[in-house]
TORTIKE-490832 format. One line per 10 residues: number of its first residue (from 1); for each residue x, y, z of N, C-alpha, C, O. Coordinates in Angstrom, 3 decimals, m for minus. Layout:
N
NUM) X/Y/Z/X/Y/Z/X/Y/Z/X/Y/Z; ...
END
This chain:
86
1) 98.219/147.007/82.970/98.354/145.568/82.808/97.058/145.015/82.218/95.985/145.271/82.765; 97.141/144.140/80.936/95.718/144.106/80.439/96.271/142.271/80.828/97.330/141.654/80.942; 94.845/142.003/80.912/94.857/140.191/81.630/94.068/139.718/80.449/93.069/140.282/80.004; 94.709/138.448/79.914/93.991/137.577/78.971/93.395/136.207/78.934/94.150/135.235/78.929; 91.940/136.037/78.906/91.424/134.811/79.472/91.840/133.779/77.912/91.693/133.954/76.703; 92.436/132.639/78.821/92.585/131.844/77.618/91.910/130.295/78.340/92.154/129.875/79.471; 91.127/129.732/77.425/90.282/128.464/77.352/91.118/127.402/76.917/91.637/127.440/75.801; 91.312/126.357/77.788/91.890/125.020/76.758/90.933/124.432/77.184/90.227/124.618/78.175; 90.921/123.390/76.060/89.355/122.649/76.401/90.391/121.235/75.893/91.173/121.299/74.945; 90.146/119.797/76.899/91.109/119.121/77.275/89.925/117.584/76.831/88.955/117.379/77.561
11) 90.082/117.052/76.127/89.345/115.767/76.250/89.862/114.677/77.376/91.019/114.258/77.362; 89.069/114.341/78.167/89.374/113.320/79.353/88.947/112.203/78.885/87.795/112.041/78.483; 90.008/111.154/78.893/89.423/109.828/78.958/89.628/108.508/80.407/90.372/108.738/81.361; 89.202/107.820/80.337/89.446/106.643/81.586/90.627/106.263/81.690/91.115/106.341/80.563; 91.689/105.733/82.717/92.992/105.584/82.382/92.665/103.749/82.323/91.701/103.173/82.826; 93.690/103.200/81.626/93.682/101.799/81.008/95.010/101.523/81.351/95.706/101.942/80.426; 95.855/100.917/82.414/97.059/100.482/82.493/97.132/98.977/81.305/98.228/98.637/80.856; 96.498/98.600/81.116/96.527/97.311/79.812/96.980/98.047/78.675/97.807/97.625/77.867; 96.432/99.125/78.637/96.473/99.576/77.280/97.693/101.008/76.829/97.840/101.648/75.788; 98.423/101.065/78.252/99.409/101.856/78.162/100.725/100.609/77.748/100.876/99.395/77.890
21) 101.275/101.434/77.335/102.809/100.800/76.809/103.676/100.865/78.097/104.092/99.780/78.503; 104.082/102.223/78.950/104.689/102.315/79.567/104.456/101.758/81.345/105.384/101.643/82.146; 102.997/101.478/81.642/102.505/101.129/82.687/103.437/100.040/83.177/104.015/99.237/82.445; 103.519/100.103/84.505/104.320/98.836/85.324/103.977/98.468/86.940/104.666/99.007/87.806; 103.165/97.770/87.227/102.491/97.315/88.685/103.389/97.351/89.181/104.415/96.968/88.620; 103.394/97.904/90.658/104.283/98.027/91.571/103.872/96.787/92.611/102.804/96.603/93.195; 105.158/95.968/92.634/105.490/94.596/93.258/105.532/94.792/94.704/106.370/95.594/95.115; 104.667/94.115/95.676/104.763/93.937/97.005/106.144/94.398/97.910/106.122/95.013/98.976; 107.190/93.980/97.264/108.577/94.252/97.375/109.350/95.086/97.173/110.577/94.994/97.149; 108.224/96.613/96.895/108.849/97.711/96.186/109.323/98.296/97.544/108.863/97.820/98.582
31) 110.120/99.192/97.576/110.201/99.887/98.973/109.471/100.782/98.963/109.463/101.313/100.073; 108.492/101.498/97.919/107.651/102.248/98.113/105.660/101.664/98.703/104.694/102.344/99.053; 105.839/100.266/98.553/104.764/99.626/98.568/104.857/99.909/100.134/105.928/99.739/100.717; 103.823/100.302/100.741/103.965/100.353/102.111/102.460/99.943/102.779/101.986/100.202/103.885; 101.875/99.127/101.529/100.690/98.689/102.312/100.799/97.150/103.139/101.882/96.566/103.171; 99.762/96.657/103.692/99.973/95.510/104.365/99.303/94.792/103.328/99.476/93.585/103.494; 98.402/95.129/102.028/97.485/94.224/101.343/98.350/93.738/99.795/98.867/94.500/98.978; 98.284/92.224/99.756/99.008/91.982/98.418/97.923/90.927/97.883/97.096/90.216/98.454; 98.334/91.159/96.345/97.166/90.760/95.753/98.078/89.367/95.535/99.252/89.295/95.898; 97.216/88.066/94.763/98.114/86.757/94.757/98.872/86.786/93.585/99.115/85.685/93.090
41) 99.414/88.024/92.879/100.064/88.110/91.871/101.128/89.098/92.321/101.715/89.811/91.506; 101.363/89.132/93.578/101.932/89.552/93.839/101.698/91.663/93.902/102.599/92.412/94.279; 101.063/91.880/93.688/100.780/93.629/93.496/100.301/94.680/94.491/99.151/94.521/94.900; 100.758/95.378/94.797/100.876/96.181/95.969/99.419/97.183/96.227/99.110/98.356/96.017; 98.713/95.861/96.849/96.940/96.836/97.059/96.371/97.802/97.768/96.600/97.433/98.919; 95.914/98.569/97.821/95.427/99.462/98.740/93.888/99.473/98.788/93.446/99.235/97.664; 93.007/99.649/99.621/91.681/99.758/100.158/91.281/100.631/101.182/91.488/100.443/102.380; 90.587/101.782/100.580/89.999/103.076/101.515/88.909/102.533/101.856/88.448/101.623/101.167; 88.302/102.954/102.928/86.742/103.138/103.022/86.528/104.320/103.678/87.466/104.808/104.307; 85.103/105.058/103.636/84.911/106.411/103.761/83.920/106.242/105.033/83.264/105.256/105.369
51) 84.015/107.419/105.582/82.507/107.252/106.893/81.243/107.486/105.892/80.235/107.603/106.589; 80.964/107.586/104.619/79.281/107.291/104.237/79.394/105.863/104.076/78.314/105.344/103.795; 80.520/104.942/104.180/80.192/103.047/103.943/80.526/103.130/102.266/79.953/102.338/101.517; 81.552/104.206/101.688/81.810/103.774/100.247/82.734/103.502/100.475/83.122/103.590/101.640; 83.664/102.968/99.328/85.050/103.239/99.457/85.706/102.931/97.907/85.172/103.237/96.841; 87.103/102.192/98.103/87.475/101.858/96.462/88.579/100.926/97.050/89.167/100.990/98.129; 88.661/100.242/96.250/90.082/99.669/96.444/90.930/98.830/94.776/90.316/98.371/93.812; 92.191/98.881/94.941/93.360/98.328/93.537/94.516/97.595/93.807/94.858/96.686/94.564; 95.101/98.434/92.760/96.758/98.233/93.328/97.086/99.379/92.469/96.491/99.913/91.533; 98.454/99.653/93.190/99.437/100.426/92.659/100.099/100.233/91.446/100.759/99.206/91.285
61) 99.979/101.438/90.194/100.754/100.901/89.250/101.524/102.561/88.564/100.899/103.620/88.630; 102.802/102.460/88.008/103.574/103.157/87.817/103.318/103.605/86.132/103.246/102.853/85.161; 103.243/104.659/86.169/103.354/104.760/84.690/104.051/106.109/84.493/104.402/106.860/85.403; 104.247/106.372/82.800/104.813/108.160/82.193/103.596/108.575/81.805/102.754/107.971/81.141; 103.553/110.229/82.520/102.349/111.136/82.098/103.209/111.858/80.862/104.436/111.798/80.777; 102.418/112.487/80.008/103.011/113.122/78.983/102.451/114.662/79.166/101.304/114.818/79.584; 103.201/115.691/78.877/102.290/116.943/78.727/102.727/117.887/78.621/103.893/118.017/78.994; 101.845/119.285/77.925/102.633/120.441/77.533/102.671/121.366/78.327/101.595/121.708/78.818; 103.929/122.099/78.731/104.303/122.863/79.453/103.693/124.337/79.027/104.816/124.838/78.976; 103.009/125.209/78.752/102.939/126.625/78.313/103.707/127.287/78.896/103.677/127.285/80.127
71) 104.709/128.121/78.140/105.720/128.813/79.191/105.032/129.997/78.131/104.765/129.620/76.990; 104.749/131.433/78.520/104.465/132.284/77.941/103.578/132.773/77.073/102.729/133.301/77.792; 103.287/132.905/76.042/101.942/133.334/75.056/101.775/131.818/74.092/100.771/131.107/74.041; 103.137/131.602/73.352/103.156/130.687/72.424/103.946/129.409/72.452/103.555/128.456/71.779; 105.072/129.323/73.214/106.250/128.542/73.436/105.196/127.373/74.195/104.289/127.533/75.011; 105.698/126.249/73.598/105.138/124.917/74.186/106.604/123.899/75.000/107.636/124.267/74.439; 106.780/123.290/75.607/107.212/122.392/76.418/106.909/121.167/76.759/106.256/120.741/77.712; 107.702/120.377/75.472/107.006/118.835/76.257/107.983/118.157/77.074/109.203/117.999/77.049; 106.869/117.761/77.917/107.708/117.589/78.863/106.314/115.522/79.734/105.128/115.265/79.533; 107.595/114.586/80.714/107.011/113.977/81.101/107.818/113.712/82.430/108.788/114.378/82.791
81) 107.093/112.279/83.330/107.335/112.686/84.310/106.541/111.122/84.744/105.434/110.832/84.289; 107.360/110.158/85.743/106.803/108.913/86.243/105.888/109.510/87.309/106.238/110.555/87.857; 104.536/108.815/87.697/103.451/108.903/88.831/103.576/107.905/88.886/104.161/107.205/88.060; 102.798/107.392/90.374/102.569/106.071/90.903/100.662/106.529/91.813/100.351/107.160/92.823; 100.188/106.080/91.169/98.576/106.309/91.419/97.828/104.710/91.761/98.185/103.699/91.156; 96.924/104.707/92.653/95.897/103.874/92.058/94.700/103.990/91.516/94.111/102.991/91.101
END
């Protein structure tokens, strides 16, 4: 069995829900919104804090990831798929 190292080298950028087409804030009223915090626009917030005193806090927003599947040596797969992140 011979093993083959293969490198993808992936440019990362910042995610921008303004600047996605498909992005969509998830509404206080979602049944998935299960926080107690709403923003006055109505948007389903969340707020961590950590034991060093950091933390982060947003809201929830829905968008389509896009991306290629590698099935085998050469065969590509596009393929996507809704997340809900903050």
């Amino acid at each position: 069995m011979t093993l083959k190292l293969v490198l993808l080298v992936v440019e990362m950028n910042f995610y921008d829900a303004d600047n996605s087409s498909t992005s969509s804030v998830i509404s206080c009223s979602a049944s998935i919104c299960t926080s107690d915090e709403c923003s006055e626009t109505n948007q389903c917030a969340y707020s961590l804090h950590y034991a060093d005193n950091s933390g982060t806090s947003g809201y929830f927003v829905s968008d389509l990831f896009y991306f290629d599947k590698i099935m085998r040596t050469s065969l590509i797969s596009k393929s996507s798929t809704s997340i809900i992140f903050g």
